[in-house]
N, C-alpha and C positions, 0 to 999 in steps of 0.2 A: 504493500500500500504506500502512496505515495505520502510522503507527509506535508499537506498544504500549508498549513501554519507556517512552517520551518520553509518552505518556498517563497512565501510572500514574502518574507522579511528581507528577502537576496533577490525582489523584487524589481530591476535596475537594466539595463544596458542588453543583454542576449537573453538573458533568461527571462526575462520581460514579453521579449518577440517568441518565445517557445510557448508562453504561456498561453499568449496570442493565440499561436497556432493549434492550440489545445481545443480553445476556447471557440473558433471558426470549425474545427472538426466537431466540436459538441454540437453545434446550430445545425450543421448537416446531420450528425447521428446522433442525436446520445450516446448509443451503445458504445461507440467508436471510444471511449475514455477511458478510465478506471474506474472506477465508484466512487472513490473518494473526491477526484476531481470533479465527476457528477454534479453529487449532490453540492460540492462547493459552488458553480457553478448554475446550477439551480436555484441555490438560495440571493446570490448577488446578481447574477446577468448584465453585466458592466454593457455599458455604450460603446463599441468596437467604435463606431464611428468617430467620437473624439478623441481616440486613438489612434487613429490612421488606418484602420483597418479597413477592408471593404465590407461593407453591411451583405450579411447574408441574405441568399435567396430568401429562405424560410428561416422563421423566426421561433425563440421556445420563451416563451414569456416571464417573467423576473422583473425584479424590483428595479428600476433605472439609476444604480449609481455609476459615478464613474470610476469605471480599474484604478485609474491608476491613485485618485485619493483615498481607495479601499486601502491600497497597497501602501499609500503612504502615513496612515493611520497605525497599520500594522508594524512597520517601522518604526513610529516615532516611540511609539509604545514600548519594543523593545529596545530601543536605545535607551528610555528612561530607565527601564530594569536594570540595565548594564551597564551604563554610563551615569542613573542617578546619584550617585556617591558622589560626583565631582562639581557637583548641584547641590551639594548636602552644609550645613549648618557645625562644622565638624570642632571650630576652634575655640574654644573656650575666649580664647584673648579679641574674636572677635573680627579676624583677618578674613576677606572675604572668599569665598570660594574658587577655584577656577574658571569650573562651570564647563560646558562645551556646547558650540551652537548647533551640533544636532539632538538637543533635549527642545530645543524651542518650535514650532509647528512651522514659521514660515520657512525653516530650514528645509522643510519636506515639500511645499508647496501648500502648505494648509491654512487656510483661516478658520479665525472661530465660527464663522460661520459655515466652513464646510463641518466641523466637530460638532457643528449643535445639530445638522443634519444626519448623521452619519450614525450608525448604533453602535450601544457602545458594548456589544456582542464581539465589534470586530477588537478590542481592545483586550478581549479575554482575561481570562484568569479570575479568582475572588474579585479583585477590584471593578469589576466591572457588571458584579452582582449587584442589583438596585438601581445604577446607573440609569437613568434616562435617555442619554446620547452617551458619544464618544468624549463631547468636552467634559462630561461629568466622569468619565472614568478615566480619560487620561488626568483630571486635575487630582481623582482621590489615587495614581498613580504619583505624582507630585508631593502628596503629602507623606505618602510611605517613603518612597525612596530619595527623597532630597529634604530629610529633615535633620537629624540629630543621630543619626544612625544611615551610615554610606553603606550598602552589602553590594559586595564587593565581589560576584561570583559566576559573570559573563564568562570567563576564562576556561569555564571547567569541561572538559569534554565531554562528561556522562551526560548523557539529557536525563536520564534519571533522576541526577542526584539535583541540575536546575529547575528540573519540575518539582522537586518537593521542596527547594529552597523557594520556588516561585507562592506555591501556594500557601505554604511558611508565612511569609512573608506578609503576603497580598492578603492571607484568610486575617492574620495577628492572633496567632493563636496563643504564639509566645510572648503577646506582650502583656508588659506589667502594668495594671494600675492598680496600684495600692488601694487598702482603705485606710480610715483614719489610722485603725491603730498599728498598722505598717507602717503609716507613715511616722509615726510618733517614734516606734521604734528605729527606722532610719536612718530618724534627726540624734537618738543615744548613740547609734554602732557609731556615725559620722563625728558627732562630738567628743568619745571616746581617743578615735582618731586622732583628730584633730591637737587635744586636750595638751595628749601625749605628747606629740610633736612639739607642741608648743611651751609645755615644763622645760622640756629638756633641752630647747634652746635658751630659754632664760635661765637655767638653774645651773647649766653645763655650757658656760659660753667659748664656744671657739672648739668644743671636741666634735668632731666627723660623730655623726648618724647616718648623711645620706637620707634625707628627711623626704616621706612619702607626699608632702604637700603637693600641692595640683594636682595631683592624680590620689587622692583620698580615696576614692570611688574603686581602688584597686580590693580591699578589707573588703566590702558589701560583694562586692564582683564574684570572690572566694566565697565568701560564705551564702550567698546564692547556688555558685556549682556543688559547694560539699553538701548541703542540704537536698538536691539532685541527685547528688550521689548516695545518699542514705537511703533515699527514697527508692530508688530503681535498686538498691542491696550489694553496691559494689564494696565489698571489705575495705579496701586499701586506696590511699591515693597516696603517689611518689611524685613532691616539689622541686623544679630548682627554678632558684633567685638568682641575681645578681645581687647587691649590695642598696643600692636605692632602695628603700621602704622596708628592707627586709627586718628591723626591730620591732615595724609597725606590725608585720605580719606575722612575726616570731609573739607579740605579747597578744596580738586579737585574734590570732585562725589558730596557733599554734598551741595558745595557751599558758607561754612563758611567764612566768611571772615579773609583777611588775618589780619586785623585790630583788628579785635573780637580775635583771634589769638596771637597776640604779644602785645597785653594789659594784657592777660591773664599772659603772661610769665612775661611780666614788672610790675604785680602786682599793673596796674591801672584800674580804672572806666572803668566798660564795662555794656552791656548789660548783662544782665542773659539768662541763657539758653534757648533755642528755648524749647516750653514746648510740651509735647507732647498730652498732656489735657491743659482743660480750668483753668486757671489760681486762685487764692485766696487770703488771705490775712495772711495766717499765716508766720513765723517764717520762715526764710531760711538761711540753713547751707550750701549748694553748696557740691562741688564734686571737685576732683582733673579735670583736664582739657582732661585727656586724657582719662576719663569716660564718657563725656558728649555724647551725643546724639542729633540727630537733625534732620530737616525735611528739603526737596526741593522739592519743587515746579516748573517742569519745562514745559510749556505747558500744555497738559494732563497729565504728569505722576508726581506721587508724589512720592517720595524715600523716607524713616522712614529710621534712623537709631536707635536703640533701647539705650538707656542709659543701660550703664552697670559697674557691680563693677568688682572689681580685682579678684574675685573669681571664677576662670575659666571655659570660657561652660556653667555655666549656666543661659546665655541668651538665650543658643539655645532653648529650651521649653516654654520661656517668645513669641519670635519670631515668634517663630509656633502657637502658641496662639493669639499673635494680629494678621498675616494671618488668619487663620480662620476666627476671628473675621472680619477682611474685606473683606470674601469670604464669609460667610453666610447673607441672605437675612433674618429678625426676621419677617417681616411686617406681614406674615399671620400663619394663626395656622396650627398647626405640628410641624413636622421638619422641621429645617431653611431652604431656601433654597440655595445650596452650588454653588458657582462659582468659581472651580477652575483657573478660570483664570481671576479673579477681584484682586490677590494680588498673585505675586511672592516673596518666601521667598528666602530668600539668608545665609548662614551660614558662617563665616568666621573664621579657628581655628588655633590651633598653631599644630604644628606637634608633639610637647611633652601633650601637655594637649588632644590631639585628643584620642589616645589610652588609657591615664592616669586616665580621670576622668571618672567616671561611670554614669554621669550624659546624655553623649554621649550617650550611649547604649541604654541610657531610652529614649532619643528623637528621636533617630532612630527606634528604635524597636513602637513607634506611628503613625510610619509615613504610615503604612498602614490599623490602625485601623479608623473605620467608622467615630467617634467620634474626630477625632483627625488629621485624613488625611489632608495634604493641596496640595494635587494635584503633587507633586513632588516641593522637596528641592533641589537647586541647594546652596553647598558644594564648599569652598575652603580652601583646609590646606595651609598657609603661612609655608611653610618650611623650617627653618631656617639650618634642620641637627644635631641642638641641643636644650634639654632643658633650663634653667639656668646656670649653668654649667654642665649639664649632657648628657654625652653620649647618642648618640640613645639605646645602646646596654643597657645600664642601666637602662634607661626608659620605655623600653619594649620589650614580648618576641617574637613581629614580625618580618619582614623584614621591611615590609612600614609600615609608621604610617598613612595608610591608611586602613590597614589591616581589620581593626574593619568593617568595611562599608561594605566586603565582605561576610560577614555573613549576612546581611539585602537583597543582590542579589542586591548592587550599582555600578554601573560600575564606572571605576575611570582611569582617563587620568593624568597620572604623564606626567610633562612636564617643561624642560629645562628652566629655569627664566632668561634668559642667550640670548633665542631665541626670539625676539617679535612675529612674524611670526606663531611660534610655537603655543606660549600661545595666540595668537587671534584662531588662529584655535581651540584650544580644550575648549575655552569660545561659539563658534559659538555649535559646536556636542552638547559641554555640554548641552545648553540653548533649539537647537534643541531635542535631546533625551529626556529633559523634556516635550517637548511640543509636544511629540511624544506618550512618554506612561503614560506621568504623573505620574512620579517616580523618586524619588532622583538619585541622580548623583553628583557625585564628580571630581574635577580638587585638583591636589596634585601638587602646585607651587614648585620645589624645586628651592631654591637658597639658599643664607648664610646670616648672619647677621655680618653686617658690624662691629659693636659696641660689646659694652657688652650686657648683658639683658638688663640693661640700662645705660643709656651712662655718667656715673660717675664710673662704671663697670671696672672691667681692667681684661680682658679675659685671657691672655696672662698666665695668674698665672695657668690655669684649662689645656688652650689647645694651647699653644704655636704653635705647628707646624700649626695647622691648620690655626692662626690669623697672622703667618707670611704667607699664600698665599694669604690669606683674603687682608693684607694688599700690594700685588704686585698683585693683581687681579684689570683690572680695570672695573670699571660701565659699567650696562646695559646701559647706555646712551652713554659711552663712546663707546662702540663695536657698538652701532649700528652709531654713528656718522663717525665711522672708515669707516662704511659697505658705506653707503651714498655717504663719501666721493669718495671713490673706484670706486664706479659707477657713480660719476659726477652729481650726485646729488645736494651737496652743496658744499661749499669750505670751510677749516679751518677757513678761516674769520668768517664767518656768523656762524661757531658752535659757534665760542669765542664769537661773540657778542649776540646771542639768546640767552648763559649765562650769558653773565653781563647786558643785559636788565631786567634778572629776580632776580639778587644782587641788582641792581638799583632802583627794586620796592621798594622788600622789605624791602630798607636799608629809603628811603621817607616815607616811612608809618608809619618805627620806629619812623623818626627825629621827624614826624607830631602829633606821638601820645606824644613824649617828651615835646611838646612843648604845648600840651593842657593838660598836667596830670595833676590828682584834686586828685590825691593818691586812696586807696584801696578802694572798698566800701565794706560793711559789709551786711549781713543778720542782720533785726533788731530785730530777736529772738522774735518777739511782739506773745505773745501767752497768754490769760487770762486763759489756764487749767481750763477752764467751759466746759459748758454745750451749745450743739449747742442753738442759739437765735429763729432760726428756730422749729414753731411748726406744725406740719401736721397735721392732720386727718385722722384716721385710722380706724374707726369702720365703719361697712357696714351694710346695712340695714335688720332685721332679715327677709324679703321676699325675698332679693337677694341670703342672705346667704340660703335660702333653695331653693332655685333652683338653686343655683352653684353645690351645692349639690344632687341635682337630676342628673345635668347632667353631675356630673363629678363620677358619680356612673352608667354610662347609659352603657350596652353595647350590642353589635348589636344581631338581630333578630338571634336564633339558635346558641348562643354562648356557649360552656361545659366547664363551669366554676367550678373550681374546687370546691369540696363540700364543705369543710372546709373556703375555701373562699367564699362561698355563703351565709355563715352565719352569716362572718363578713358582709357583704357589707350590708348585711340587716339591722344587727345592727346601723351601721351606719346611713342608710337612715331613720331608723324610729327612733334613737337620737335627728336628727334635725327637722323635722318636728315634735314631741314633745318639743320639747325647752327643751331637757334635756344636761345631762354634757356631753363632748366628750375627746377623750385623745388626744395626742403632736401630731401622723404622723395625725388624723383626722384634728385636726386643721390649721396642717399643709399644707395641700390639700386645705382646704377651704380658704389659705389663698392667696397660688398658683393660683387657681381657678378663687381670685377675683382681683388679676392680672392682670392677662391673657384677665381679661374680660373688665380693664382699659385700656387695650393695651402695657405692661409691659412684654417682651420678659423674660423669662427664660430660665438658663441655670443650669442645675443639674448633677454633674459628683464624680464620688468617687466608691471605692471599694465597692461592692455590691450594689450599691445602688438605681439601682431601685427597687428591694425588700425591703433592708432596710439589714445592719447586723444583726437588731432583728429582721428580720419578721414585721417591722414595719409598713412600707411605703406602698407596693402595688401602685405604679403606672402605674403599666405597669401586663396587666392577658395576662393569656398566656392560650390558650383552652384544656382543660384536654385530649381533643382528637387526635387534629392537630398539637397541640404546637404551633398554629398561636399566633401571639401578638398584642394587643387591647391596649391604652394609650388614656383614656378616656378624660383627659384632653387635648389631644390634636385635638378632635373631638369635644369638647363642640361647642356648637352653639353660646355662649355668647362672647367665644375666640376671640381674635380682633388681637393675636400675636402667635409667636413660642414658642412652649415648647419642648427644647433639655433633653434630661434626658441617661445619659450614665453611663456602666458602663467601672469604667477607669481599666486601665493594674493592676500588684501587684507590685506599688511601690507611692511614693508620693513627692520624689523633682521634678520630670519629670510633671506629672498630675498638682503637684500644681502651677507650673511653666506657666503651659501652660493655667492655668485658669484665672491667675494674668495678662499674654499677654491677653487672652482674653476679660478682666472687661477692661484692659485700651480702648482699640479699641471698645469696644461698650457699653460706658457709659451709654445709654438708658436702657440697660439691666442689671435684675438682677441676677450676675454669684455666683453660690453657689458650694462649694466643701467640702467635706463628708469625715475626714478620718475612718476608720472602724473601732478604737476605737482609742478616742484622745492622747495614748502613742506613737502611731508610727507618730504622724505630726512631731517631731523633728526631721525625718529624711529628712524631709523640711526644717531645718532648715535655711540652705543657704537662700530661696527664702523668709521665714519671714524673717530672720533678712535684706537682705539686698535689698528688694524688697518692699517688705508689708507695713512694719511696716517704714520705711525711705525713699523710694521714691519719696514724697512730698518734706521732705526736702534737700533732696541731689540735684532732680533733676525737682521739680515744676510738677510729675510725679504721677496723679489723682489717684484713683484705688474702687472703691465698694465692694471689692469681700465679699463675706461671708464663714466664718470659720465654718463648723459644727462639733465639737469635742467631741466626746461620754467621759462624763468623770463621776466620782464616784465610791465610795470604796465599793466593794459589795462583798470580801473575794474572785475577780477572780488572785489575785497577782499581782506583782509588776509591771507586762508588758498589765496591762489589767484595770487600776485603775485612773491613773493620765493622764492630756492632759497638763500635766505642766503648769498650770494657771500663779502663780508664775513668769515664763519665758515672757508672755506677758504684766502682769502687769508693768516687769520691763523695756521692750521697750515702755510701753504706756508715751508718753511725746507730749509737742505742738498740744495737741489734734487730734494725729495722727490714732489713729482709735477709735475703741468701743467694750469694752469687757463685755458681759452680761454672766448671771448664773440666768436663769430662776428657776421657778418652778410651774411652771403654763401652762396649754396649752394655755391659753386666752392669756397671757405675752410674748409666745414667736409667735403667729396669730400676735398681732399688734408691737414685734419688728419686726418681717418681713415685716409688710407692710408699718412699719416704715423707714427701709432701703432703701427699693423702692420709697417711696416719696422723699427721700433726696440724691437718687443717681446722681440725676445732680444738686439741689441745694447744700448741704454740703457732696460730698463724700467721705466718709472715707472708709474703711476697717473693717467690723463686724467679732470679733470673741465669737463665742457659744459654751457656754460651754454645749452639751444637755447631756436629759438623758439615761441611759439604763433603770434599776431598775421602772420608775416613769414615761417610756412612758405610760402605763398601768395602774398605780396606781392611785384607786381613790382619793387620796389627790393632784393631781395632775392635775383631770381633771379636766373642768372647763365649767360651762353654757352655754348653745349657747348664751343667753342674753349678756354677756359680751364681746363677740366679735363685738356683735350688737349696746352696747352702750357705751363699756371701749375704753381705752388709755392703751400704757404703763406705767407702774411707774418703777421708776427706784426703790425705795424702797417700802416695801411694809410695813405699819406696822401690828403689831398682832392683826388679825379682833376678836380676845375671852378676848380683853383687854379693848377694848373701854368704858365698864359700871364702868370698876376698877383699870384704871388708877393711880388713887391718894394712893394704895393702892402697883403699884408695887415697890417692892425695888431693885428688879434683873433684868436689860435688857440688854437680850443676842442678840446679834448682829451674823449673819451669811451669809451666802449665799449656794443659789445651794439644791443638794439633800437631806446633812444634818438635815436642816428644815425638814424632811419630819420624818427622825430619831428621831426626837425631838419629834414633835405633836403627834408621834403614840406611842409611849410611854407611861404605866401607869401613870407613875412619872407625866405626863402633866399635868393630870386632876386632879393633888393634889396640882397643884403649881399655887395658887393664887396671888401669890407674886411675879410672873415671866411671864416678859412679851417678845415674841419673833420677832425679828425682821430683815426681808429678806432685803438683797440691791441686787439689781436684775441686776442693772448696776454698775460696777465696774469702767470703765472708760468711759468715765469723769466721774470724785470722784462727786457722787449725796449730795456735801457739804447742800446747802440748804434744800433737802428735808431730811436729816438726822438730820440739824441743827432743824427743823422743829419737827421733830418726838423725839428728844430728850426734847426739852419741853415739849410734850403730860405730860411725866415723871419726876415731880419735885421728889420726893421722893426717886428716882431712884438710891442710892446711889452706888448698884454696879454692875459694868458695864462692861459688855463681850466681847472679842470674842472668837466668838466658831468656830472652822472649824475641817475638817475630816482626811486635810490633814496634815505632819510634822511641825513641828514650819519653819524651813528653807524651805517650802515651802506653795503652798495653797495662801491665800493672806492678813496673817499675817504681814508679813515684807512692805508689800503698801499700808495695810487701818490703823495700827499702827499711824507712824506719820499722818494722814491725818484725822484720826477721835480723836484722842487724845485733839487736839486743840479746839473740838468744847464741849469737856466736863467739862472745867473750870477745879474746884480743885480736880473731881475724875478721878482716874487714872484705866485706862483700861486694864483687866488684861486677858487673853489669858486660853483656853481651847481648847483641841484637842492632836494629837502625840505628840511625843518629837523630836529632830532633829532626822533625820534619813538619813542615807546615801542613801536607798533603798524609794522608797515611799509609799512600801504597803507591808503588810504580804504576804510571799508564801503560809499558811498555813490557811486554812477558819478558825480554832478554834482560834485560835491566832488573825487574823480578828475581830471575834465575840466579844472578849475578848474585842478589842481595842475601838471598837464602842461601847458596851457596858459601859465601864468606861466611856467615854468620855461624855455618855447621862447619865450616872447617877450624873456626877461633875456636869451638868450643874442644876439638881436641888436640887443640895447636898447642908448643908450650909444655904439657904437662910433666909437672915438678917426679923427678923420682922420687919412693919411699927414701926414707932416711936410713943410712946402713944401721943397725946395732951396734950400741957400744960397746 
């Protein structure tokens, strides 16, 4: 069927003349049409003649309008839907709208008098129910869409999802009008507001809040959707803020108290932050106040607000991550099972950082992958109208700093902060639209910011004109108490005094906290930079491990597996059942496997990576015939949980972002993330440094997750070599995570199942340095027996030393793939006098067991380190002082690069060259034993 509607509107130049010829074939036949065009046709019978048409022989009788101001009705109509926004009443401060002059009729060829003629049938939708003509339904089009609320949802592809926004809209099903005593209540939630704000600039002059003024209406907005939220039964909703208004919404949605609050700012004894994990005993450094994050607990519903840093947006991918995480079910094997409607996410941004940072793009652009969906994100820009001191225009090349969101197909409700009325209605659509198609959706608060960026700030120097209306503009509390008033609502008395009942609190809370102050309290920094005390058990039984094996190599009856894969899997199954050696992704499997089979939920995500960037992995066979896909392990019979295995988008703050939210929210679970070679994780850098790696101490803020970082020098260049080790060694402090440099497939089976045992006992954060070169390499692989009967050691000493200890003079100390450069070396097998030695854990500094292995070696008088990478990087500059101490009077002298700006040759010969020297120093030199006296 044709769709007439959606024709008229593209009503114009060819398709005009077709429509024509439609319309000339109807006069001759009816039949000759579609039905749809029929009856269209039927019902209007336009005048071909003042169209240039030729008047047909025979005529079918209709009402005498003319086509083309049918068609240009139809038009204007839709333009106002889709373009009324820019026609709309949006500014608080009163700046006038853009507007566009095809909202206006003569744009179309229309007068009011062709509108008062015309019905207003052609104008469709609710608005045009009661209408008498077109002029009466395009004006009560006018008033919907170019009022106090711009929707903003032309854009969207689905006709679907515009026709239920159309009748949405046009019916008002969601709009608000109060009655009295909503209203009254309101005017308390707004004063409340308001109150706050306003103490704590006169009582706390010149300290940063980041004060919610101009956009007030942000509080009401919340607690609109969370009462929504209670209503329709969703348990959970997971927040992130930025820093503007977030005290405001920390003490009124959150429920912080006002006391936790203005102790904070008075720099007395308080509690510490609400945590968002299970709590410990390390070291705590705290967080500025308007960082902090926190939980309520109301009834059934739980509200998360996520702690976050200064570093803009990118909480929104942490957020999305713990929803997930409290929307998937781990308990049985597969894929998790997903509830989008176990945890609404909520986004709260600035209007300059919205377009600004590219971290947005990355969290939007997930929101429809498998992996990553959380059922629709409901979006709020706080609209201040400016950056810092920056102009919108300066900040970016849109009109709205909404803009960005239109390219993902979000519909987006700019709406007056000015209006409450307003902004509860497009909190209501919003919340409804999500729970409609399960798809993000944006509300664009605009109002101003009252202050500076922050309120020690003096605006006035950037944007005078603007901070002079700012400052004769009065509050949303004020206009609506105005409103109230008018209507007989309240009386001036009772505004004055609902305010100074709320001066009054908080002025008692201050007196009370004055009066019991015991001064500052501190973080007691207590951190013994060991070694967790916690020991697990990690080897598994070698009959388990060969029937994990079996059945995580099993795949169904008539399956066309590719040939070259046929051969591996083979290899594999008859490795283990010979008890012979196996390599890293083998062991790795086996390690998942036995899991999964304790009931230990996994989650695996990263670029390529259910194959593996080297063809490593194979988790997932895909039928050489059908392209069907098979994920063996999540079929095992032994499985007792979920196993997620995704491949993420092509970028990594976003992804990593959202893995880091997800470890917090399912501690149970072991979440691993894979970058596709350990060079591009710096582009993470943001969510390591102020997530990862300090979390704990900032904000008493758990996390497991696991690092897999492809790193070593193998002549691929500078952007293919390094996972910048170096860079985490120097965040590793208060035994904040665990940085390992395998070389082992057995070492890195029981670090893994090592992390998993300790994910709710001592969780830290594992980052891995693996291999590429050495997944494969038989110095590399490692026994089935050792999986069956070893542990991890954090150092390994040289197993070709043991008979001739007393004998060596040289012991080289390294880590990672380098060892591997070493042993296969000629020079090896000549150098009796040099003995080599792995440290396999980095952090925490394995002091003991190297203090340990350094006695093996009395003779040992000189003593290395050797690494691949430059002096200024690698982990020169962190095992230096830290292994120096344990070697008394000799001094430890360093082999590898020299400082380098770059970290690795561009050129393989130059490479060659590097490595080369580097294994030849290491047994260049060496000191003979000293003879007996």
């Amino acid at each position: 069927m044709v769709d007439v509607q959606e024709a008229l509107e593209r009503l114009t130049g060819l398709n005009l003349g077709y429509i024509l010829e439609l319309y000339e074939d109807y006069r001759r036949d009816p039949a000759s049409v579609e039905p749809s065009w029929r009856a269209f046709f039927e019902q209007w019978g336009p005048r071909l003649e003042q169209l240039g048409a030729p008047a047909p022989a025979a005529a079918v009788a209709g009402p005498a309008f003319d086509f083309s101001k049918v068609a240009a009705v139809v038009q204007l109509a839709q333009r106002i839907r889709h373009r009324g926004h820019r026609a709309a009443r949006l500014d608080p401060l009163g700046s006038p709208p853009p507007g566009d002059p095809a909202l206006e009729p003569a744009y179309h060829g229309l007068t009011p008098e062709d509108l008062a003629q015309l019905p207003a049938t052609l104008v469709g939708g609710p608005a045009a129910r009661g209408a008498r003509n077109a002029a009466e339904a395009i004006e009560r089009l006018r008033q919907i869409y170019c009022g106090t609320i711009g929707y903003d949802y032309g854009h969207l592809q689905d006709r679907t999802e515009r026709e239920w926004l159309e009748e949405a809209i046009e019916s008002e099903r969601f709009r608000v009008r109060l009655d009295p005593a909503a209203k009254r209540a309101l005017l308390e939630r707004l004063t409340a507001v308001e109150v706050f704000e306003r103490y704590l600039h006169r009582t706390f002059v010149g300290q940063k809040r980041f004060s919610i003024e101009g956009t007030d209406m942000l509080v009401p907005i919340l607690d609109e959707i969370l009462r929504q939220v209670a209503e329709t039964g969703i348990p959970k909703v997971a927040m992130g803020m930025a820093h503007r208004g977030r005290l405001n919404v920390l003490a009124h949605v959150l429920g912080k108290p006002y006391e936790q609050i203005l102790a904070e700012f008075m720099g007395l004894d308080h509690r510490e932050p609400a945590s968002l994990t299970e709590g410990g005993t390390l070291g705590y450094t705290g967080d500025v106040k308007y960082h902090m994050g926190g939980v309520r607990a109301s009834g059934e519903l739980q509200v998360i607000l996520a702690n976050n840093p200064s570093h803009l947006e990118f909480v929104n991918p942490v957020v999305e991550g713990m929803a997930r995480a409290l929307q998937d079910r781990r308990t049985e094997p597969g894929f998790p099972v997903q509830d989008v409607d176990a945890c609404l996410p909520i986004l709260i941004h600035g209007d300059a950082a919205f377009p600004g940072e590219g971290i947005v793009a990355e969290t939007l652009n997930m929101s429809g992958i498998p992996g990553y969906s959380t059922g629709g994100t409901l979006h709020i820009i706080v609209n201040n109208q400016l950056g810092y001191t920056t102009e919108p225009q300066e900040g970016r090349s849109t009109f709205y700093a909404s803009d960005p969101a239109r390219g993902f197909e979000i519909p987006v409700f700019h709406v007056n902060a000015d209006d409450p009325e307003a902004c509860l209605t497009a909190a209501r659509l919003a919340f409804a639209y999500r729970q409609r198609f399960h798809k993000d959706v944006l509300i664009d608060l605009i109002g101003y910011r009252r202050w500076g960026h922050n309120e020690g700030d003096e605006p006035t120097f950037t944007q005078p004109v603007m901070y002079r209306q700012i400052g004769q503009h009065p509050t949303v509390r004020e206009l609506w108490a105005r409103q109230l008033i008018a209507q007989g609502i309240v009386t001036e008395e009772e505004v004055a005094a609902l305010e100074q009942r709320y001066f009054a609190q908080l002025q008692e809370i201050r007196q009370k906290l004055l009066s019991q102050a015991t001064g500052p309290r501190h973080g007691n920094g207590a951190s013994n930079n060991g070694r967790s005390a916690i020991v697990v058990p990690t080897a598994v039984p070698l009959e388990q491990l060969k029937e994990f094996n079996r059945q995580a190599h099993t795949l169904p009856a008539g399956f066309n597996l590719n040939p070259k894969l046929r051969r591996q899997l083979q290899r594999r199954l008859e490795a283990v059942e010979r008890e012979e050696a196996i390599d890293w992704a083998h062991a790795e499997l086996l390690a998942f496997a036995s899991l999964l089979a304790e009931g230990v939920p996994i989650r695996l995500t990263g670029q390529d990576t259910i194959r593996g960037t080297f063809s490593q992995r194979h988790v997932a066979f895909y039928d050489f015939e059908t392209g069907e896909r098979v994920i063996p392990l999540q079929t095992m019979p032994a499985a007792r949980a979920s196993f997620a295995v995704y491949n993420s988008p092509l970028s990594e703050a976003g992804p990593l972002g959202f893995e880091y939210g997800y470890s917090v929210q399912a501690p149970e679970a072991l979440v691993l993330w894979e970058a596709q070679f350990g060079d591009f994780a710096n582009v993470a850098q943001v969510i390591i440094d102020q997530f990862i790696v300090s979390g704990w101490a900032k904000w008493r803020q758990r996390s497991a997750l696991v690092l897999l970082l492809p790193h070593g020098y193998e002549g691929q260049g500078p952007e293919h070599s390094s996972a910048r080790l170096e860079r985490f060694l120097q965040l590793a402090a208060e035994d904040n995570v665990r940085i390992a440099n395998c070389t082992t497939a057995a070492q890195y089976f029981h670090l893994l199942r090592r992390q998993a045992a300790l994910r709710t006992l001592d969780p830290r954060p594992l980052i891995v340095m693996t291999p590429k070169s050495l997944l494969r390499h038989p110095k590399a692989m490692s026994p089935v027996r050792e999986l069956a009967e070893g542990a991890f050691h954090p150092v390994l000493d040289d197993p070709t030393a043991a008979d001739r200890r007393s004998d060596v003079t040289r012991l080289i100390f390294c880590s990672g793939k380098v060892y591997v450069d070493l042993v296969t070396s000629p020079l090896f097998s000549e150098a009796r006098h040099v003995a080599i030695v792995r440290v396999e854990e980095l952090y925490p500094f394995p002091e003991e067991e190297l203090a340990t292995v350094i006695a093996r070696y009395p003779n040992a008088r000189d003593v290395v380190w050797l690494q691949e990478e430059p002096k200024n990087m690698g982990a020169w500059t962190f095992v230096q002082p830290r292994l120096q101490p344990l070697l008394g009077d000799r001094t430890l002298r360093y082999i590898g690069r020299p400082e380098r700006a770059s970290p690795a040759e561009g050129l393989a010969e130059m490479h060659e060259q590097e490595q080369a020297r580097i294994v030849a120093e290491a047994f260049a030199g060496v000191p003979e034993p000293a003879l007996p006296a």
